[in-house]
Kinemage of the C-alpha trace (Angstrom):
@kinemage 1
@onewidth
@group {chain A} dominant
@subgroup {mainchain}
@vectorlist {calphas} color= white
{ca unk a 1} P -31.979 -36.335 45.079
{ca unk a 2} L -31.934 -34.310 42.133
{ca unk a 3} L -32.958 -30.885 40.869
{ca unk a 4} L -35.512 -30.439 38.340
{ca unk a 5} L -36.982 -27.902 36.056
{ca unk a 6} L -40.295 -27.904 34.213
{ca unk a 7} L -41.182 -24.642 32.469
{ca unk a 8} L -42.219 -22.731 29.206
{ca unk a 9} L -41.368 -19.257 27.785
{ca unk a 10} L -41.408 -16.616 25.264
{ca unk a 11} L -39.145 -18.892 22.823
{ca unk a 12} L -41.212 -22.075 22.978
{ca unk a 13} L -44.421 -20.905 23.480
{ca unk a 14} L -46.590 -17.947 21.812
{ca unk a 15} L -48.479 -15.600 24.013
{ca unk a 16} L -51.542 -17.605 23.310
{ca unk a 17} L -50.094 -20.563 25.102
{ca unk a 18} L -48.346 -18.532 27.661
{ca unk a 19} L -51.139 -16.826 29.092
{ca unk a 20} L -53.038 -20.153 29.463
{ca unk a 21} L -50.093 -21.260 31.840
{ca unk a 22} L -49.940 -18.581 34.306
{ca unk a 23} L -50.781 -18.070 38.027
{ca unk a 24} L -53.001 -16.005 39.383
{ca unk a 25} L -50.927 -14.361 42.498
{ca unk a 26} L -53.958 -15.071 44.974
{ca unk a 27} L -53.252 -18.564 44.356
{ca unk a 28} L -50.119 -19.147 44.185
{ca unk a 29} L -50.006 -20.558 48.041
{ca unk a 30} L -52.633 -23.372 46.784
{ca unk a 31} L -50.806 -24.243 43.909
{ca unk a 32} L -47.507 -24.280 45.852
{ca unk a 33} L -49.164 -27.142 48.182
{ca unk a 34} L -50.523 -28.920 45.355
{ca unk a 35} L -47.611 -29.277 44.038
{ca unk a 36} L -45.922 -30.244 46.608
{ca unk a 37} L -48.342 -33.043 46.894
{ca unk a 38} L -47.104 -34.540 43.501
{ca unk a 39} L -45.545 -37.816 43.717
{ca unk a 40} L -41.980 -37.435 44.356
{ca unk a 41} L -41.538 -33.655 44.555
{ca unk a 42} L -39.728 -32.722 48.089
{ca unk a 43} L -39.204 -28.918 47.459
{ca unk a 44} L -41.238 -26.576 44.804
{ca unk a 45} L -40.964 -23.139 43.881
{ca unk a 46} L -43.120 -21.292 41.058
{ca unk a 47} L -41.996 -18.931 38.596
{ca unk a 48} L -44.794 -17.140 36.487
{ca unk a 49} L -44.412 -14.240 35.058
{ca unk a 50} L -45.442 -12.545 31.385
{ca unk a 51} L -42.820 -14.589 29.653
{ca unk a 52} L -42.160 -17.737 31.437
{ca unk a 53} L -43.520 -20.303 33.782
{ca unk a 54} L -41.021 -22.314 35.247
{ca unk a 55} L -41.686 -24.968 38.123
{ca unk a 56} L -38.461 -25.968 39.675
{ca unk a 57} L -38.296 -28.706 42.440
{ca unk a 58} L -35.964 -31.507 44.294
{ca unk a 59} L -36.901 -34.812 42.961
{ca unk a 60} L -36.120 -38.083 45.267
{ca unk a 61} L -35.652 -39.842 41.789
{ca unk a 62} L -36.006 -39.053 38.104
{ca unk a 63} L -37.466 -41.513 36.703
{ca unk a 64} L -41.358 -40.673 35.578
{ca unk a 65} L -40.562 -37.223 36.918
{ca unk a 66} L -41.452 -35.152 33.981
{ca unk a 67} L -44.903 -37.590 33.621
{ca unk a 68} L -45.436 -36.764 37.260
{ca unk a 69} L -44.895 -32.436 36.723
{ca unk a 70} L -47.100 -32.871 33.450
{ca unk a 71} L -49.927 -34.241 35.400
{ca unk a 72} L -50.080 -31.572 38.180
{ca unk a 73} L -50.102 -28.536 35.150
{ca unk a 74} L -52.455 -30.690 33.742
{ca unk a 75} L -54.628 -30.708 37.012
{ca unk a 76} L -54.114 -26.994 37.519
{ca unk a 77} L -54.740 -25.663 34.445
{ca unk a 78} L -57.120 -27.775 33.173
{ca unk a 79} L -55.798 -28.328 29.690
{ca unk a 80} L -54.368 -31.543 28.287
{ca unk a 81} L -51.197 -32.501 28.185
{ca unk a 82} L -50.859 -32.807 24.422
{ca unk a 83} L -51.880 -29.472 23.937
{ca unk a 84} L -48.457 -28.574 25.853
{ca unk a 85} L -46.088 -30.891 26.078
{ca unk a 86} L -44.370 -29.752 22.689
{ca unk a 87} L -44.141 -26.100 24.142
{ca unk a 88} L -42.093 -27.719 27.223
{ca unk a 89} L -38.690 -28.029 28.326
{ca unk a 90} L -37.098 -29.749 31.039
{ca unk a 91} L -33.593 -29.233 32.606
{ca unk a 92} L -32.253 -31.827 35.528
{ca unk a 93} L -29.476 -30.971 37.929
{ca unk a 94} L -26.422 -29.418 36.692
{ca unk a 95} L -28.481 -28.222 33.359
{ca unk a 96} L -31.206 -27.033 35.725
{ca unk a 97} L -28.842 -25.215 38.438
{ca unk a 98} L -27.276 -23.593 35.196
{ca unk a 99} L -31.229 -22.587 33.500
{ca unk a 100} L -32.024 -20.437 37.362
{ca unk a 101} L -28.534 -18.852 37.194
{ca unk a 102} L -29.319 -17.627 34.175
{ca unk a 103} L -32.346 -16.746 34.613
{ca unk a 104} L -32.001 -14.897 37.836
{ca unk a 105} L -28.913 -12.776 36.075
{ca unk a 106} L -31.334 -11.633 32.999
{ca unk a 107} L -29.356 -13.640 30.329
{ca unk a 108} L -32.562 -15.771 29.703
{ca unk a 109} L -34.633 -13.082 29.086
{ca unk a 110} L -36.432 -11.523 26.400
{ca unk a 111} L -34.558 -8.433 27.105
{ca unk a 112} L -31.203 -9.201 27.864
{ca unk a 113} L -29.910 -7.971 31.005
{ca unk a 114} L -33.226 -6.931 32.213
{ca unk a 115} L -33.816 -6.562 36.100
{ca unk a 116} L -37.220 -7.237 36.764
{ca unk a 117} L -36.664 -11.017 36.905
{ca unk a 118} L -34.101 -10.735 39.499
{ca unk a 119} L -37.388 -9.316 41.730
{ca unk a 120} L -39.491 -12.356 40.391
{ca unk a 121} L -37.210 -14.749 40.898
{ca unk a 122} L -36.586 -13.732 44.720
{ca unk a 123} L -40.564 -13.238 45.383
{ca unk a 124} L -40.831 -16.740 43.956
{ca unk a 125} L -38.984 -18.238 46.037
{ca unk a 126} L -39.850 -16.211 49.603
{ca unk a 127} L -43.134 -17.180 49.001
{ca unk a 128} L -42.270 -20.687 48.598
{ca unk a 129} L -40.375 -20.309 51.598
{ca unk a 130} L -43.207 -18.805 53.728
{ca unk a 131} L -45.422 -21.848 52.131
{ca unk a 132} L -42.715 -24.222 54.066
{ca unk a 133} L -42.195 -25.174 49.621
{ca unk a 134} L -38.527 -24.946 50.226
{ca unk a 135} L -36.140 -26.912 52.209
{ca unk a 136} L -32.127 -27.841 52.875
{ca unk a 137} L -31.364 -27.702 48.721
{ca unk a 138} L -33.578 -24.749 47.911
{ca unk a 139} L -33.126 -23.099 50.394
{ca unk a 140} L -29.280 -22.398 49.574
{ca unk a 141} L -29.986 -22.954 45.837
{ca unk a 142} L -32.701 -19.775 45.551
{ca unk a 143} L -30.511 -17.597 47.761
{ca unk a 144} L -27.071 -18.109 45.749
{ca unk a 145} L -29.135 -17.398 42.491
{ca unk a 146} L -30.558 -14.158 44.005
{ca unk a 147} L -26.772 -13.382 45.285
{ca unk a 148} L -25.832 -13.511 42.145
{ca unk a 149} L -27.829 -12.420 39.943
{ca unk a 150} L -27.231 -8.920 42.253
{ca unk a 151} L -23.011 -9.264 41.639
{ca unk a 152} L -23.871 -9.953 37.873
{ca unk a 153} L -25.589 -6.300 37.644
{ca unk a 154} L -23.416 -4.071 40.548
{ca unk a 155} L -19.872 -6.274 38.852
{ca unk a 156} L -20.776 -5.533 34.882
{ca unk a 157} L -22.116 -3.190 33.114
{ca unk a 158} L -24.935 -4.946 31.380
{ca unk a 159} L -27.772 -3.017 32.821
{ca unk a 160} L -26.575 0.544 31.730
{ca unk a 161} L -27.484 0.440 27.673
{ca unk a 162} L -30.445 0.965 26.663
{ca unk a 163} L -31.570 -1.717 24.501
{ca unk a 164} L -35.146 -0.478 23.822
{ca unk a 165} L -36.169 2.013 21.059
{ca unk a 166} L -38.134 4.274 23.682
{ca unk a 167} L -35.422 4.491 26.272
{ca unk a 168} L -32.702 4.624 23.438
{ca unk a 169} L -34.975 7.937 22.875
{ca unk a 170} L -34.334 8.950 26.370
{ca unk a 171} L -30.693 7.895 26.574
{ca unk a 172} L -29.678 10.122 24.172
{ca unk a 173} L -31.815 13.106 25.659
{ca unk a 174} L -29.373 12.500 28.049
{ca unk a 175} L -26.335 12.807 26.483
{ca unk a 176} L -27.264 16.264 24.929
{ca unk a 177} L -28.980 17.586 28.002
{ca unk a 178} L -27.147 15.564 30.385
{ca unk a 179} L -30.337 15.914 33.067
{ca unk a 180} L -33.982 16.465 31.930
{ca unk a 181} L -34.714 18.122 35.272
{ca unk a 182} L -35.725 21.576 34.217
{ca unk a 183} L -37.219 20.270 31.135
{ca unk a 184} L -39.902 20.645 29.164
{ca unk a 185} L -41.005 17.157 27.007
{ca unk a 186} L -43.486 17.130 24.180
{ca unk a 187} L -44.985 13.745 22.937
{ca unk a 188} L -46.841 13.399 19.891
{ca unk a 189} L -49.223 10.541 19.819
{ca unk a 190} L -50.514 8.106 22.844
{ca unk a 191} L -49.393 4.668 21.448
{ca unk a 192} L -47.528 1.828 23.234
{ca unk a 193} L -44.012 3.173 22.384
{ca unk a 194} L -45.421 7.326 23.521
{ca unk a 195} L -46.473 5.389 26.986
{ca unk a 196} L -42.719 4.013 27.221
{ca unk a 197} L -41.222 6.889 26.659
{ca unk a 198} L -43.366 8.958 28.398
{ca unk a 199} L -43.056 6.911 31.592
{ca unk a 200} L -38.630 6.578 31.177
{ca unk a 201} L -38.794 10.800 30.844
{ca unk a 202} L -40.782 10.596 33.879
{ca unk a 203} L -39.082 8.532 35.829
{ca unk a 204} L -35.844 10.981 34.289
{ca unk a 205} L -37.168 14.185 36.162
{ca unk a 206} L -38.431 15.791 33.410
{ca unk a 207} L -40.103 19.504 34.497
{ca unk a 208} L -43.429 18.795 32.534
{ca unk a 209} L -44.075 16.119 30.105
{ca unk a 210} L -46.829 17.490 27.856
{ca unk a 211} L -49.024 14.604 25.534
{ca unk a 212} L -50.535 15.272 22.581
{ca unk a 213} L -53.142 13.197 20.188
{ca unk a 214} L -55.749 13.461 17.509
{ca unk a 215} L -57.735 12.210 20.298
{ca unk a 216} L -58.275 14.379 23.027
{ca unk a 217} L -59.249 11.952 25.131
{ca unk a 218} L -56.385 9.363 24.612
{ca unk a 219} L -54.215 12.270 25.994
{ca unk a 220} L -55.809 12.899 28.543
{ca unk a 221} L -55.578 9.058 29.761
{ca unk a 222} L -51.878 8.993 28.862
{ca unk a 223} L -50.877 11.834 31.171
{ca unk a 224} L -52.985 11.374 34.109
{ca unk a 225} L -50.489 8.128 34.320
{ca unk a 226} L -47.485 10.127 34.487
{ca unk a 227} L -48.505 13.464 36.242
{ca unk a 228} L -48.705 15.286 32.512
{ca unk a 229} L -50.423 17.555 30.825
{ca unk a 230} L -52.920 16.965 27.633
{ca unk a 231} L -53.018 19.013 24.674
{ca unk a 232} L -54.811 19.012 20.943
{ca unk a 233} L -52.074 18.735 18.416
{ca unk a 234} L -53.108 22.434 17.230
{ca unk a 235} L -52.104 23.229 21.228
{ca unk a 236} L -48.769 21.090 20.655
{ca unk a 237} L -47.505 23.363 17.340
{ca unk a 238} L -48.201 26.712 19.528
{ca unk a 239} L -45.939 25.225 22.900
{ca unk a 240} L -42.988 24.383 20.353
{ca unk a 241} L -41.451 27.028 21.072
{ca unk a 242} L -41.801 26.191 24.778
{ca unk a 243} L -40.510 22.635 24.895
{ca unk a 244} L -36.704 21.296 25.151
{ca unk a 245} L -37.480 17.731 24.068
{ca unk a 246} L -40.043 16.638 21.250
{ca unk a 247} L -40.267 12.600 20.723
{ca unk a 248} L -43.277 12.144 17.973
{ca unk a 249} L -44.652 8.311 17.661
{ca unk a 250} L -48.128 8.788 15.619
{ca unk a 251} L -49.804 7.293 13.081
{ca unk a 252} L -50.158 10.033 10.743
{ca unk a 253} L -49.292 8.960 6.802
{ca unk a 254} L -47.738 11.955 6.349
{ca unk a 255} L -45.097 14.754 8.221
{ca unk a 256} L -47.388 15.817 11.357
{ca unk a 257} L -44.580 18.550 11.515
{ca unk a 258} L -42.915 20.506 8.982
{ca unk a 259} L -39.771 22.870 8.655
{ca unk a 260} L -41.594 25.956 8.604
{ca unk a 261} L -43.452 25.516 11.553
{ca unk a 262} L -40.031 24.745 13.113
{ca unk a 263} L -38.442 27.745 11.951
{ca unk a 264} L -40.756 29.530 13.240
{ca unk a 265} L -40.745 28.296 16.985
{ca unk a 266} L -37.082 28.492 16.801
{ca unk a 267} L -36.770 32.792 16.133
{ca unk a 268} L -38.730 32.819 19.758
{ca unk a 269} L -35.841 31.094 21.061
{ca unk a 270} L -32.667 31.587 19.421
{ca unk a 271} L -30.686 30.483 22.012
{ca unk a 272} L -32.341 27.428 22.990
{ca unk a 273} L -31.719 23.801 21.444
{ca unk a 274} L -34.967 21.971 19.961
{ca unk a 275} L -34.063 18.091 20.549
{ca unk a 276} L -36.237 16.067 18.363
{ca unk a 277} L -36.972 12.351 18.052
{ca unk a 278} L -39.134 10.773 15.360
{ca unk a 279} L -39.594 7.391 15.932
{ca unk a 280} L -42.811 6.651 14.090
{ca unk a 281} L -43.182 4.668 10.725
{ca unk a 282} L -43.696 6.052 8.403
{ca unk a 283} L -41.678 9.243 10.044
{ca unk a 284} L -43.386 12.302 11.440
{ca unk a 285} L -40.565 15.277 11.072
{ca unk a 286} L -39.897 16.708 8.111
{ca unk a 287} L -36.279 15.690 7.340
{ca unk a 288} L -35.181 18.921 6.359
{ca unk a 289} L -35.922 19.687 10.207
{ca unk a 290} L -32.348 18.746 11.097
{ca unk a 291} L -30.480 21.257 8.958
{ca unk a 292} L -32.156 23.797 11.272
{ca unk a 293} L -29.430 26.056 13.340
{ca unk a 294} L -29.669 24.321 17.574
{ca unk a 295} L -32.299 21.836 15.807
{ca unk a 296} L -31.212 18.060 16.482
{ca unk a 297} L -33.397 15.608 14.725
{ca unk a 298} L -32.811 11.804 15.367
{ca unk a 299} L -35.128 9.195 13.539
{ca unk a 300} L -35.821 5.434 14.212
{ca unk a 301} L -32.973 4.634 12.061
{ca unk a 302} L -30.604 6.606 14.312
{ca unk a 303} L -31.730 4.579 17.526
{ca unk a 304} L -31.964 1.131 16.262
{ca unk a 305} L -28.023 1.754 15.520
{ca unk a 306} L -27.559 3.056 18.617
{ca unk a 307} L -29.585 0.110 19.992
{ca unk a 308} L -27.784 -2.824 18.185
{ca unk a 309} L -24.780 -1.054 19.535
{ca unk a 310} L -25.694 -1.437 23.336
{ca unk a 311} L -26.548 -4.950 22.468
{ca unk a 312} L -23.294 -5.712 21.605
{ca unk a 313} L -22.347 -4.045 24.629
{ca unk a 314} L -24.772 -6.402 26.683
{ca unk a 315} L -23.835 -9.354 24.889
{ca unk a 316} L -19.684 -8.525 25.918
{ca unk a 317} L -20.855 -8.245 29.682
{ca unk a 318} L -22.704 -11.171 29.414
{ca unk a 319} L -19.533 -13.753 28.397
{ca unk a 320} L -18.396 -12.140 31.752
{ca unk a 321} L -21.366 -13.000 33.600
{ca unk a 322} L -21.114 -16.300 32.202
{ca unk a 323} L -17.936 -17.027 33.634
{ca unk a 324} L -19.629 -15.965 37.145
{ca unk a 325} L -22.086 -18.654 36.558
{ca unk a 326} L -19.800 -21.337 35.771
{ca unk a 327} L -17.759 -19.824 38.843
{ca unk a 328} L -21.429 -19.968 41.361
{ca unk a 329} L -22.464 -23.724 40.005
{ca unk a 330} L -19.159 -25.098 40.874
{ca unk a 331} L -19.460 -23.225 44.995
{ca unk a 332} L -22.907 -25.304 44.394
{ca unk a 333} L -21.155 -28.463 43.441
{ca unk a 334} L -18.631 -28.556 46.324
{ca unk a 335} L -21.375 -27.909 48.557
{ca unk a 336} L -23.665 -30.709 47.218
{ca unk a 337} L -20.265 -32.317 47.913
{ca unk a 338} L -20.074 -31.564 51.316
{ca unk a 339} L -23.351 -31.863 52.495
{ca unk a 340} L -23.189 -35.949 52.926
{ca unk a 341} L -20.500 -35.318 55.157
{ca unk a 342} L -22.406 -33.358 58.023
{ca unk a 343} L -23.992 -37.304 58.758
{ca unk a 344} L -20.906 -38.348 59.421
{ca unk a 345} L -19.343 -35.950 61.186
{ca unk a 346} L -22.418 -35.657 63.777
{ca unk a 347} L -22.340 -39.605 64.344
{ca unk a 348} L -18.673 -39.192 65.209
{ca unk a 349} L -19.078 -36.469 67.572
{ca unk a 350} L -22.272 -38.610 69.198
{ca unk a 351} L -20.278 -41.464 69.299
{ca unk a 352} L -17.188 -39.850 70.740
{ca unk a 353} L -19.713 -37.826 73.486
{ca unk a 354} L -21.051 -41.566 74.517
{ca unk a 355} L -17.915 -43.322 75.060
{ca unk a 356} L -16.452 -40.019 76.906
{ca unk a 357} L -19.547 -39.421 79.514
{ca unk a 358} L -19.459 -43.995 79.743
{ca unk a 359} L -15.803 -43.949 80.608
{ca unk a 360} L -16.663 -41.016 83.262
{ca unk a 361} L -19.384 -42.439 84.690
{ca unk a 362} L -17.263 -45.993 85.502
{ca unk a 363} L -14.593 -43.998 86.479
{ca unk a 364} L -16.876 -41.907 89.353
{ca unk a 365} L -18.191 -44.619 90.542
{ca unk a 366} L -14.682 -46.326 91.694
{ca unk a 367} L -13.387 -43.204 92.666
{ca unk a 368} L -16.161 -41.865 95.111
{ca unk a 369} L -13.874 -39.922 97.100
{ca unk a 370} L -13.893 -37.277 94.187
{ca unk a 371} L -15.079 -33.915 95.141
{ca unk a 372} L -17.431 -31.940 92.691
{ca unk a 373} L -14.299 -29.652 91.262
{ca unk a 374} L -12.360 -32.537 90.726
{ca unk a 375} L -14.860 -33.922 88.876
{ca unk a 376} L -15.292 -30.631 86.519
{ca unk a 377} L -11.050 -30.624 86.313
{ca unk a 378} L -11.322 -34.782 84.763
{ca unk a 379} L -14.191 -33.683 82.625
{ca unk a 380} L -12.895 -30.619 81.330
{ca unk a 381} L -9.404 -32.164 80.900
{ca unk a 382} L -10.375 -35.667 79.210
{ca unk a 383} L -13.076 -33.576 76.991
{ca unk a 384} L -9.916 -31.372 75.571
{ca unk a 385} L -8.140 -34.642 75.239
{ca unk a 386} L -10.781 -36.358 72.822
{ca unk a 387} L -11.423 -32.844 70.830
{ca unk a 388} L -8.059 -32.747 69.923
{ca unk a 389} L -7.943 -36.460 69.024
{ca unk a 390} L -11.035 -35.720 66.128
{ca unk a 391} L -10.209 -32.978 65.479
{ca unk a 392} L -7.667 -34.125 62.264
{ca unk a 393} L -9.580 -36.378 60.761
{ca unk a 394} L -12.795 -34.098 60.861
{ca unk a 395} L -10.642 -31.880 58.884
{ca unk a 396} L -9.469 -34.539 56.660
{ca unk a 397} L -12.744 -36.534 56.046
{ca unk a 398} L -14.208 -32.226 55.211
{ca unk a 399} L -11.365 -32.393 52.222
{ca unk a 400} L -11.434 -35.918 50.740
{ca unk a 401} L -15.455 -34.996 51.039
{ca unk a 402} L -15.311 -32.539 47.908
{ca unk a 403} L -12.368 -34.456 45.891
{ca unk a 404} L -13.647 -36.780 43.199
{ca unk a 405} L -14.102 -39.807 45.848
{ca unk a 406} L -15.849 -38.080 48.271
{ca unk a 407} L -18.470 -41.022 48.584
{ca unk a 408} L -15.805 -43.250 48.662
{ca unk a 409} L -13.877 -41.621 51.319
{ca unk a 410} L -17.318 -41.104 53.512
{ca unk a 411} L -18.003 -45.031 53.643
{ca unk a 412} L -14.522 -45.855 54.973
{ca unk a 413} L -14.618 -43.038 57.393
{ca unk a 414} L -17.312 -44.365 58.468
{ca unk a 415} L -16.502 -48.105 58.417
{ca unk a 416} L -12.824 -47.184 60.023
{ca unk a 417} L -14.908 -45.685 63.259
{ca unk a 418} L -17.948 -47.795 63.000
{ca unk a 419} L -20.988 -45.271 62.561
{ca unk a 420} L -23.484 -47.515 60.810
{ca unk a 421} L -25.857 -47.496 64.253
{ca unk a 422} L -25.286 -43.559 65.212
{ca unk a 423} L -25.595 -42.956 61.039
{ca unk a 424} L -29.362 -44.460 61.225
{ca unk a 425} L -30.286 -43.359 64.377
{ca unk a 426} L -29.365 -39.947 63.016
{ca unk a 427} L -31.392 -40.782 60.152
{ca unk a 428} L -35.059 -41.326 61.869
{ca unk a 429} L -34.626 -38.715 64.338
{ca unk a 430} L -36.856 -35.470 62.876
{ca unk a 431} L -34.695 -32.757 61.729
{ca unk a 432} L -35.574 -29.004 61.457
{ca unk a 433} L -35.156 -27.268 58.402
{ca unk a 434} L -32.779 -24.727 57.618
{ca unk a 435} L -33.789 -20.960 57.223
{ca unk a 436} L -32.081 -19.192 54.034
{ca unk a 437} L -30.930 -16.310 56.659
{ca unk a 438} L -28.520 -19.065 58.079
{ca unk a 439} L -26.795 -20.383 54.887
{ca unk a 440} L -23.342 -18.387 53.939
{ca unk a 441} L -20.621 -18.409 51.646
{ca unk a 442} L -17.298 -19.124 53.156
{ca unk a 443} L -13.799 -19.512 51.098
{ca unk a 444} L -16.091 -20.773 47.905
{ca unk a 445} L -18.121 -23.266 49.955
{ca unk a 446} L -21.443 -22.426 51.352
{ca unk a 447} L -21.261 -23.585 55.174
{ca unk a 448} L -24.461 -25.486 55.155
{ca unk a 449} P -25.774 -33.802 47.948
{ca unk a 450} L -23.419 -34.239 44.330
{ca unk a 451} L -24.532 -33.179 41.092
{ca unk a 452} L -26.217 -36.260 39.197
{ca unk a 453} L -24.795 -37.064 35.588
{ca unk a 454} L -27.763 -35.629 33.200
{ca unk a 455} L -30.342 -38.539 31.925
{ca unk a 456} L -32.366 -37.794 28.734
{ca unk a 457} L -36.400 -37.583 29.507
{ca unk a 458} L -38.736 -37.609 27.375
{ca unk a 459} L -39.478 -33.710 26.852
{ca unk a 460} L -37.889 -31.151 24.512
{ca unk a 461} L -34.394 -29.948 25.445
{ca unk a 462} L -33.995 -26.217 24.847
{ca unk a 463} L -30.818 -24.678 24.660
{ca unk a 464} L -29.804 -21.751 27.055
């Protein structure tokens, strides 16, 4: 079997081609089934969110497999298939385990080191889950990614910069303030980049985050979101002297505040520091704003640095998280390794259970004279005997499992004790599957089949 991934994103596709790929979450469960209907698909799990859509599944073969995934987005979405194909790309096994690892860490994102994902990716798959979508490989697969992708942001530091211009804005509120509970927060204008900020200050615990805007009523929209309080701009130059924090993002052509009107604020609070951001283009705040005394001014320029700065930052904890990855997808590995060797095992122990209650059987029936403890003492005794006789080459046949030969190894285990008939029977009896809850980790090997070499298909390969 092989593992298989099928998807678009913010680098191959523009957000006119995204948005005709993406799942509505009411019906998710259908498209889960339908795709599970595809020819050849065994396990499925969806991931659709602003910038991606991703199908991932197990695959009893590769061959036509990308054909057979273009068909059922075709069916779905109703578009043809030359209208997306160029926009795809398509990872298989060791590539593919690799693409979700990085995914679920936030190293594939547009933001790198971003969260959210982590949430999607884990919804995504308990939702397969619950849609019975996910079996034996998933089921381990989804959970280790989710595992991880936790360790790669509670193990590194690659969630703590800020690595937007808005919450740059707030970061370094911080730093001078060190907690904006107490505080007072102005914001000129009610754009996209005033709505982030507004909502990281109050998420911060800012006191009162007040919004002003030309338009009344696009303040007044802005704060009901975040539990603030509209003002005119006239109202915003009378509170100046009121606020800690200003952050201005308009789009006035010229300064919407000047160094007199600052100075002014300032004698009504002499002992007071006036933080300002401007972080509109062209800038709001009068320059000379900044040579004012307990007046900090910061400008776009100023946060971009600091920015490209915590990017570098990300970009060093991400190497390490790379080196968890490659850690993770070789625990995968020696458990794809390991799996074939359950089989085996189990037609040993059957085997070894048959001959042991045979042998007992013949032996109670010329020894009638036995009494019922006598009986339990044999059992017991000859049980002990045989568990201890398996038990070494279980153990053995567990190691030589995960070494190169492994398949090797598991076909003259299993021609040495002759477990071709208890090896098929196994094989058409129904089996349950696992539940995620079950599978854990245990020295590097999950205790619940081997990578495939990689085999070009006729899609776009996108580096990661």
């Amino acid at each position: 079997m092989h593992v298989v991934v099928v998807g678009l994103n913010y680098r191959t596709a523009p957000v006119e081609v995204r948005e005709r790929f993406s799942f509505a979450e009411k019906d998710m469960p259908q498209a889960l089934q339908e795709l599970l209907r595809t020819k050849s698909v065994l396990e499925g799990v969806i991931i659709a969110t602003c910038n991606r859509t991703e199908i991932y599944v197990v695959v009893d073969r590769l061959h036509m497999c990308g054909y057979f995934i273009r068909s059922f987005m075709e069916r779905w979405f109703g578009v043809p298939r030359e209208e997306f194909t160029r926009h795809l790309y398509m990872y298989e096994d060791e590539q593919a385990v690799r693409h979700l690892f990085r995914v679920a860490c936030g190293l594939d994102s547009m933001v790198l080191g971003e969260t959210q994902i982590l949430g999607q990716v884990k919804s995504a798959f308990l939702l397969s889950q619950r849609e019975k979508g996910t079996g034996t490989w998933f089921n381990m697969l989804f959970k280790q990614a989710v595992t991880l992708g936790k360790r790669a942001h509670s193990e590194t530091a690659i969630g703590e910069s800020a690595v937007s211009i808005s919450y740059a804005a707030v970061e370094l509120g911080k730093r001078i303030f060190g907690s904006f509970s107490g505080k007072r927060v102005l914001i000129l204008g009610a754009g996209k980049m005033s709505e982030l900020t507004a909502k990281h200050l109050s998420g911060g615990g800012a006191e009162e985050v007040l919004v002003a805007n030309r338009t009344y009523a696009r303040a007044q929209e802005l704060a009901a979101k975040f539990d603030g309080t509209p003002c005119t701009m006239q109202e915003a130059m009378e509170r100046l002297a009121d606020v800690d924090i200003l952050i201005s993002s308009t789009g006035a052509e010229g300064y919407v505040i000047t160094s007199a009107q600052v100075a002014r604020s300032m004698k009504r609070r002499p002992d007071r520091p006036l933080f300002m951001i401007d972080i509109a283009v062209p800038r709001d705040i009068e320059p000379e704003i900044g040579e004012l005394e307990n007046v900090f001014l910061y400008d776009i320029d100023d946060l971009e640095g600091i920015v490209e700065n915590n990017l570098e930052m990300r970009r060093a904890e991400a190497v390490k998280i790379d080196k968890m990855i490659e850690e993770d997808m070789q625990v995968f590995a020696n458990w794809l390794q390991t799996l074939g060797v359950k089989p085996v095992i189990r037609a040993l122990q059957e085997k070894a259970a048959h001959i042991h209650e045979s042998t007992l059987d013949s032996m109670f029936n010329k020894l009638p004279e036995l009494d019922e403890r006598q009986r339990k003492v044999i059992r017991r005794l000859t049980k002990s005997i045989l568990n201890q006789m398996m038990h070494d080459p279980i153990n053995r046949i567990k190691e030589l499992a995960g070494e190169n030969q492994g398949a090797e190894a598991l076909e003259m285990f299993t021609q040495i004790f002759a477990l071709e008939k208890y090896l098929e029977a196994d094989a058409a009896a129904p089996s349950g599957e696992e539940s995620v809850a079950s599978l854990e980790i245990q020295d590097g090997v999950p205790t619940e089949a081997p990578f495939e070499r990689e085999t070009e298909l006729p899609l776009a390969k996108v580096s990661v």
